[in-house]
C-alpha positions, 0 to 999 in steps of 0.5 A: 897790425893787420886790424889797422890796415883793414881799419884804414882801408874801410876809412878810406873806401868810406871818405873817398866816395863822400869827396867825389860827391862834393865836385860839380854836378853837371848833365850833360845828356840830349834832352829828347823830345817827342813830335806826333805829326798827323795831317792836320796837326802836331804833338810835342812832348814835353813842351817846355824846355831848357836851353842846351842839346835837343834830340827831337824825334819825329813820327808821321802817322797821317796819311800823306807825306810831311817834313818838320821844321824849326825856327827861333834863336840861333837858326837863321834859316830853321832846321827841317827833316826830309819828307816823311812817308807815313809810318816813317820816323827822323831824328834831329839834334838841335843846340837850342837857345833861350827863347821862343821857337816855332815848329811846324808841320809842313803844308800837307797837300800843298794848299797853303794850309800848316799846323804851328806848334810853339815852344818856349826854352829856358835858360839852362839850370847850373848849380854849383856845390861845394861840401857834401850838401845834396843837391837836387835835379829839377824834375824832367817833366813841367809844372804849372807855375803862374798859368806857365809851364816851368820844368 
């Protein structure tokens, strides 16, 4: 008798984890992304996105005081951080949407002059599963497709 209740016991710790795989997969994560400001221009990392939660985090190694902002869809006036001095870093969490968004690294000396910055957001990947099929995330860093950056 004791055989059969370890024998179901092993059976269920076998089929259950099998039934929790099989539920929709979701991500539900802020996706982070890396702005280098110097004084005459801006890094991104990555450069290509999905839509959704977005955590920029923005560093100032130049030499003069400078902010970041960003414009596009679903921002009808832009984000932007406060001055940074120099070594000084800000983060900023942005719900974007599929599009075209310009970032920008404000006017330094206050000479008329900023670096641009454009970056384009896909619409967000959702996959649906049903059985114990797998399924694969898309890789998080982007690959050449047609001359473009898809992630």
């Amino acid at each position: 008798m004791k055989r059969m209740q370890l024998g179901g016991a092993v059976l269920l710790a076998l089929v259950l984890p099998a039934g929790a795989l099989a539920g929709p997969a979701t991500r539900t994560t802020s996706t982070k992304v890396s702005v280098t400001l110097t004084d005459t221009k801006l890094r991104v990392s990555p450069s290509g996105l999905q839509a959704g939660s977005t955590t920029f985090t923005v560093m100032n190694t130049g030499k003069r005081l400078h902010a970041f902002q960003i414009t596009g869809p679903g921002l009808k006036k832009g984000l932007a951080t406060s001055r940074l001095a120099p070594g000084k870093t800000a983060r900023m969490t942005v719900n974007l949407q599929s599009g075209a968004y310009m970032l920008t690294l404000s006017d330094p000396v206050g000479m008329g002059m900023s670096a641009t910055h454009w970056l384009q957001v896909i619409p967000r990947t959702v996959v649906h599963t049903s059985g114990t099929g797998v399924v694969q995330a898309p890789p998080d860093s982007p690959s050449a497709v047609c001359g473009g950056l898809m992630p």
